[in-house]
C-alpha angles and dihedrals in degrees: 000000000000122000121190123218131029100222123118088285091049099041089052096049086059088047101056103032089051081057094054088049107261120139112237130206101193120203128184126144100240126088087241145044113244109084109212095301089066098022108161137201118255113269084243093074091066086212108204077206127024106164090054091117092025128109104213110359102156086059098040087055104049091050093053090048083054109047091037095051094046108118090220090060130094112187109206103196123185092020130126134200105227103177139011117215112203115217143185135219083277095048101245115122105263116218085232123020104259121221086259103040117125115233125279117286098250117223124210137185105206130186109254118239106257089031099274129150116314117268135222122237135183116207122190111194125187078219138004129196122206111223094160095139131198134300128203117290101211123179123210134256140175104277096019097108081063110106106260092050109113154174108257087228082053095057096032080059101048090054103038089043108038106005089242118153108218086206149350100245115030141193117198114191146152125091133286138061092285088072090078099046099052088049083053090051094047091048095055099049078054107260124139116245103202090187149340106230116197112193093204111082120256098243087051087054105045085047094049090050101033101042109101088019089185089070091055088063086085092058095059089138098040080055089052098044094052095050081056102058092040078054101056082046099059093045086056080050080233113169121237109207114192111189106044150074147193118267102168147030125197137203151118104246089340147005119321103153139354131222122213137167153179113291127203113225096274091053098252109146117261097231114233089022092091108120130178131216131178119258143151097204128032108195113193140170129177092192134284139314112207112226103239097160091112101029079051086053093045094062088255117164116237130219138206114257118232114319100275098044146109102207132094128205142203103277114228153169138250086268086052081253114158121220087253100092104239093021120103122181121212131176134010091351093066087042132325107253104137145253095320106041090045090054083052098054087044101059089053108046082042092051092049103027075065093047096256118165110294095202106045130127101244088047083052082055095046105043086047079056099052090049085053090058096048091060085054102052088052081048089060091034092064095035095063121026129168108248119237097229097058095114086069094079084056117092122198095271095048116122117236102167103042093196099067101014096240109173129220092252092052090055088047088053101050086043088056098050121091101221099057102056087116115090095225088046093048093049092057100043086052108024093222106145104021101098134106093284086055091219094313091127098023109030102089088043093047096054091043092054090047089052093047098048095030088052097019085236145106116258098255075202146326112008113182112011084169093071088084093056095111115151098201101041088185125035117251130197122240095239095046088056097044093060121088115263116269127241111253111234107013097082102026103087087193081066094035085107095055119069115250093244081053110043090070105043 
């Protein structure tokens, strides 16, 4: 069994389907298990304390010790899965996953002992769970393409994973709960957080978390955990502004000052209400983007978010099973809902991805969780939406794709001419999309922009799932492709205690 992606979903999976007896080949880039929500220091920085700005360590860390130690268990650290190939019963690569199709071969680029070039790898699992997580969702504004500008998850990292401060004097803005926990992250590596600036209105936001109050008795420690971090705020005497956003950021060669201003519920700028501050990083997040490249690659079905929104999710059953045969999706990429709900979600798609017990107590608690979670992520969902009327902060020269510096009236254009309604067609005309980052930031606000002004309407929801469809996730160098596959275990001395026929099952 392979599981993808080390955060709290994918560190629960291995967990749970170790505990069911599978044995579990577990695969994240990064050196160390965690995702953003646990990121750690290196072990070179001999840290006296390294859960202060960690929820859960203790846990976290038994957990890891656990699933790490297992002797079924093969870490692979440092290593990325850059395509999916689907297969049938024969081994050729079906159009559309059949009912008895095994799960995708699994190919992985993987760092070589001695630090060496990277090597290929072909895994062939008997089941694979997706655990990819999200990244920021960040809409554009006049001013964000200068250097100190800067995703809210990039500076909460920074700070979480090498006590690095991205600036002096910091703005953190955007909408949604995350927004506290990077200023208090920001706080703590010694930054100063002038203010939090939520773009929904206070009185939005109080009715979308406080309608249906006997639901919110399952979030007892979100509710404490949110009263922790308001309450690091207040000691640092850090405004919290409901109501406004920033539209524009100013600087020669890089961030000197932000604007921001009152917004209406639809997020249209108040006129007269603009008001500057001097900064030298503006760190800002509009929610999240779940990362579907490889759930897209595995045949899985996709659904709408919450009504309201743009974005779309893995689709899945009541056992987190994906509509792929052999394939389950846990965490941020089914619905973001946070750390909890996503280990949830984790331990029960691992238990019965390995075969483990449908029916057992602990699978009905956790089914009645994950629920639970799911509640939670249409609350959110309805607390912060992003308003309609954002692009009216944008001007013609403003840059939307920052790969390639396409500007909004480039995109209006393109959406304009007839020629270029297809997606493909209008990628080319106008390049958006075609970067190094192949459409991951842009990519949602670059096919809303093309609807509205195509149709001269909002997106009532998705508005281009194929956007995902990308056949290499990862990029890959030629020279990397061109040499034969490695052998799994021989040469990985982190698998050198598993046999080779077991380190890719």
């Amino acid at each position: 069994m392979v599981v993808v992606g080390a955060g709290p979903a994918g560190l629960a999976a291995a967990d749970t389907a170790l505990a069911a007896g599978a044995d579990v080949t577990l695969v994240d880039s990064a050196e160390r298990p965690g995702g953003q929500y646990h990121r750690m220091l290196p072990d070179a920085y001999g840290a006296r304390a390294p859960e202060a700005v960690q929820h859960g360590y203790r846990s976290f860390e038994r957990r890891v010790r656990r699933v790490l130690d297992h002797p079924r268990c093969s870490w692979w650290a440092g290593a990325e899965v850059w395509a999916l190939e689907r297969r049938d019963p024969g081994g050729a690569a079906p159009a559309a996953p059949a009912p008895s199709c095994p799960p995708p071969k699994v190919h992985v680029l993987a760092p070589a002992p001695g630090g060496g070039p990277r090597r290929r790898h072909v895994l062939e699992p008997d089941a694979l769970v997706l655990a990819t997580g999200a990244h920021d969702r960040v809409l554009p504004f006049p001013g964000w393409d200068l250097p100190g500008v800067c995703t809210a998850g990039a500076a909460q990292a920074l700070a979480k994973g090498e006590r690095v401060v991205v600036g002096d004097r910091v703005v953190v803005a955007g909408t949604g709960p995350f927004l506290l926990p990077v200023a208090v992250s920001l706080l703590e590596a010694g930054s100063t957080v002038v203010e939090v600036v939520e773009a929904g209105a206070r009185a939005r936001v109080a009715r979308g978390w406080l309608g249906r109050p006997w639901e919110l008795g399952a979030q007892a420690g979100k509710a404490g955990e949110l009263l922790a971090l308001t309450g690091v705020l207040a000691r640092h005497r850090v405004p919290y502004r409901f109501g406004r956003a920033v539209v524009a950021a100013r600087g020669d060669g890089r961030v000197e000052e932000v604007v921001t201003a009152a917004v209406r519920a639809d997020w249209s700028v108040v006129p007269g209400t603009e008001r500057a501050a001097a900064v030298d990083v503006v760190c800002v997040g509009h929610g999240f983007t779940p990362r579907l490249e490889l759930p897209v690659a595995a045949g899985c079905a996709l659904r709408p978010g919450p009504r309201g929104t743009s974005e779309v999710y893995v689709d899945v059953d009541d056992d987190q099973a994906t509509s792929s045969p052999g394939v389950y999706a846990c965490g941020e990429i089914t619905g973001v809902a946070g750390a909890p709900a996503a280990r949830t979600e984790g331990a029960l798609a691992g238990w019965l991805a390995a075969g483990g017990a449908p029916r057992a107590g602990a699978v009905r608690a956790l089914r009645r969780r994950r629920d639970q979670g799911r509640a939670f992520a249409r609350r959110l969902a309805h607390a912060h939406p992003v308003g309609a009327a954002w692009p009216g902060w944008l001007r013609p020269d403003t840059v939307v794709c920052r790969c390639e510096e396409t500007d909004y009236a480039t995109v209006c254009a393109a959406a304009q001419d007839p020629t270029a309604t297809e997606a493909r067609a209008a990628k080319l005309a106008t390049r958006a999309g075609l970067g190094p980052c192949q459409g991951r930031v842009c990519g949602p606000t670059i096919a809303e922009l093309r609807h509205r002004h195509g149709t001269g309407q909002p997106p009532a929801g998705p508005t281009d799932p194929g956007s995902h469809h990308r056949p290499l996730a990862q990029p890959i160098r030629l020279g990397e492709l061109a040499r034969p596959p490695a052998p799994p275990a021989p040469d990985r001395p982190d698998l050198a205690h598993l046999p080779p026929e077991e380190s890719g099952s």
